[in-house]
C-alpha positions as CSV (number, residue, x, y, z in Angstrom):
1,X,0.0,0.0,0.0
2,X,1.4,3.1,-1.3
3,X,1.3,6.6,1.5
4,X,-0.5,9.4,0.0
5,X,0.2,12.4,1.8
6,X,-3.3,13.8,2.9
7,X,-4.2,17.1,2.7
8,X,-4.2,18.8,6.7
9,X,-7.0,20.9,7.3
10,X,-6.2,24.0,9.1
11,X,-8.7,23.9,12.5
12,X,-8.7,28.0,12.4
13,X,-9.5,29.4,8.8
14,X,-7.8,32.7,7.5
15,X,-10.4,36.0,8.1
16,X,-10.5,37.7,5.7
17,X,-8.6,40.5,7.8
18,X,-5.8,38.0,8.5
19,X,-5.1,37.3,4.7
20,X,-4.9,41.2,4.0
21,X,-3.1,41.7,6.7
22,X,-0.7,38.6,5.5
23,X,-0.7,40.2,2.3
24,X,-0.3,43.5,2.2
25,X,2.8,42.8,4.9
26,X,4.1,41.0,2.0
27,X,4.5,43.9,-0.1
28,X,8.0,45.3,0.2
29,X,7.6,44.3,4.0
30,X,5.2,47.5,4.2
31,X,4.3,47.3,8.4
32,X,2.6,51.3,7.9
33,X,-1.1,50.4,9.8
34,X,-3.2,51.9,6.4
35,X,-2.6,48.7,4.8
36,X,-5.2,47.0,6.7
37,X,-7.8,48.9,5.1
38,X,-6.5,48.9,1.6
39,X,-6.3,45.9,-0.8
40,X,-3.2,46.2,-3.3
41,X,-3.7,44.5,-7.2
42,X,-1.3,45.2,-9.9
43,X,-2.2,45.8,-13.7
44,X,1.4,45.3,-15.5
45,X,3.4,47.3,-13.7
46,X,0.8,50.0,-12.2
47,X,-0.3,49.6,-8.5
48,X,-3.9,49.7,-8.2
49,X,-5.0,50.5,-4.3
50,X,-8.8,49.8,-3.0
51,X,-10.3,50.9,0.3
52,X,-11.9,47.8,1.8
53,X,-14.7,50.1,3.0
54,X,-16.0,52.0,-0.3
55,X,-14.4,49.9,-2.9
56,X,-12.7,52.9,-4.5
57,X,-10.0,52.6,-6.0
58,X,-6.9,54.6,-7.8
59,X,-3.8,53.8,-9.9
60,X,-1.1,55.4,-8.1
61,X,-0.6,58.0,-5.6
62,X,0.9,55.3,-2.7
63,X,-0.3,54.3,0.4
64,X,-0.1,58.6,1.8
65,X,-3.5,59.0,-0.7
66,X,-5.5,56.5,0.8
67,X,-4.4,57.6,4.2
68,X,-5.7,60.9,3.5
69,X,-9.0,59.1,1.8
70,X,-9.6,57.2,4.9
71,X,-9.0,60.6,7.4
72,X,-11.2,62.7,4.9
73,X,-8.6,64.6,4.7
74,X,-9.7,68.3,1.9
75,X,-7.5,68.2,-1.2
76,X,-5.9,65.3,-3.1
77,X,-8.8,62.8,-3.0
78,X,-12.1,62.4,-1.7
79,X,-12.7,61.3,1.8
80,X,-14.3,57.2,2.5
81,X,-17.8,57.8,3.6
82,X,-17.7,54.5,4.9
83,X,-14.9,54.1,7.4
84,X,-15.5,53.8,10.9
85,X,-14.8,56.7,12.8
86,X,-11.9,55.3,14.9
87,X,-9.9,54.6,11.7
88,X,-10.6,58.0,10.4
89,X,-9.2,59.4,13.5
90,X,-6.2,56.6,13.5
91,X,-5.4,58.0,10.0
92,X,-5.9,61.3,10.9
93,X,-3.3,61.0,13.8
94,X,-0.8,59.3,11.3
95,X,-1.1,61.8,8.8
96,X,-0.1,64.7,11.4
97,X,2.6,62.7,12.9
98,X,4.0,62.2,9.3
99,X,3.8,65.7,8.9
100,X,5.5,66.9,12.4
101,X,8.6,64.3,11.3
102,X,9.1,65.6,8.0
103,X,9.5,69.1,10.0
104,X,11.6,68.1,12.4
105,X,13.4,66.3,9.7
106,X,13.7,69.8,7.8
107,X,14.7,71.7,11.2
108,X,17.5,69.1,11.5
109,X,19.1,69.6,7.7
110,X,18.9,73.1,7.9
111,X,19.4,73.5,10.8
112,X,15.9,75.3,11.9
113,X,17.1,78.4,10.3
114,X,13.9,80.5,11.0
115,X,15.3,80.4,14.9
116,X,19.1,81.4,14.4
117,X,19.0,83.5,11.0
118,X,20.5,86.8,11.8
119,X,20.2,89.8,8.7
120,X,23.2,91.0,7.3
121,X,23.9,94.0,5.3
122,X,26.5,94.4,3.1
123,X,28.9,97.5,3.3
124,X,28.9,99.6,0.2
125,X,31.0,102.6,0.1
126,X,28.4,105.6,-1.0
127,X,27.9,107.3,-4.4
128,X,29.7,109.9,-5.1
129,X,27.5,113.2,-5.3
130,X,26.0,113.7,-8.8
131,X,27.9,116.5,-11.2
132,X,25.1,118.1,-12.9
C-alpha cells in the first residue's frame, strides 16, 4: 500500500482580515497600519490601491493618498464615507505625525534656520555726489 500524503486541514481558517493583513505585509515588507484597510492589485506594472470600505479605488498615488481618503482629509482625494470613525481618527493622527517628522526632519538639515538667522547687510561705500 502506497502513502499518499493527505491534505491537513487547518482547524482556524484565515479571516479575511488576517489574509490582508498577511498580504499587504508582503508587499515590500510594508508594516505602515493603512494597509489593513487597503487591498493592493497590480495591472502590468501600475499599483492599483482599494479601500476595503468604499471599494474605490486609484492607480497610483501610494499608500499617503489612501491615508488621506480614509481621514477625509480636503484636497488630493475624496474622503471614505464609509470608514468607521476610529480609523478616520487613527489616519488622521498618522497623517499629522508624518507631517511633524518631515518638519523636524527639515529643522535638522537646515538647521531650523527661522530660529538662528541673523540679517546682514553688506557695506557699500556711498555714491559719489552727482555733477550736474
Amino acid at each position: 500500500m502506497s502513502s499518499i500524503p493527505q491534505e491537513t486541514t487547518n482547524e482556524n481558517p484565515p479571516t479575511a482580515t488576517s489574509v490582508r493583513q498577511e498580504s499587504s505585509l508582503r508587499t515590500r515588507g510594508k508594516t505602515d497600519p493603512t494597509w489593513q484597510h487597503v487591498t493592493l492589485r497590480m495591472e502590468g506594472d501600475t499599483q492599483v490601491l482599494t479601500c476595503i470600505y468604499c471599494k474605490e479605488s486609484w492607480k497610483g498615488g501610494g499608500i499617503h493618498r489612501m491615508k488621506e481618503h480614509l481621514a477625509k482629509s480636503k484636497g488630493n482625494v475624496r474622503g471614505c464615507k464609509h470608514v468607521p470613525d476610529d480609523v478616520c481618527h487613527q489616519m488622521d493622527q498618522l497623517l499629522h505625525a508624518n507631517k511633524k517628522k518631515k518638519d523636524n526632519e527639515l529643522d535638522d538639515a537646515y538647521g531650523d534656520q527661522s530660529q538662528t538667522q541673523t540679517q546682514t547687510y553688506e557695506q557699500v561705500a556711498p555714491l559719489p555726489p552727482r555733477q550736474g
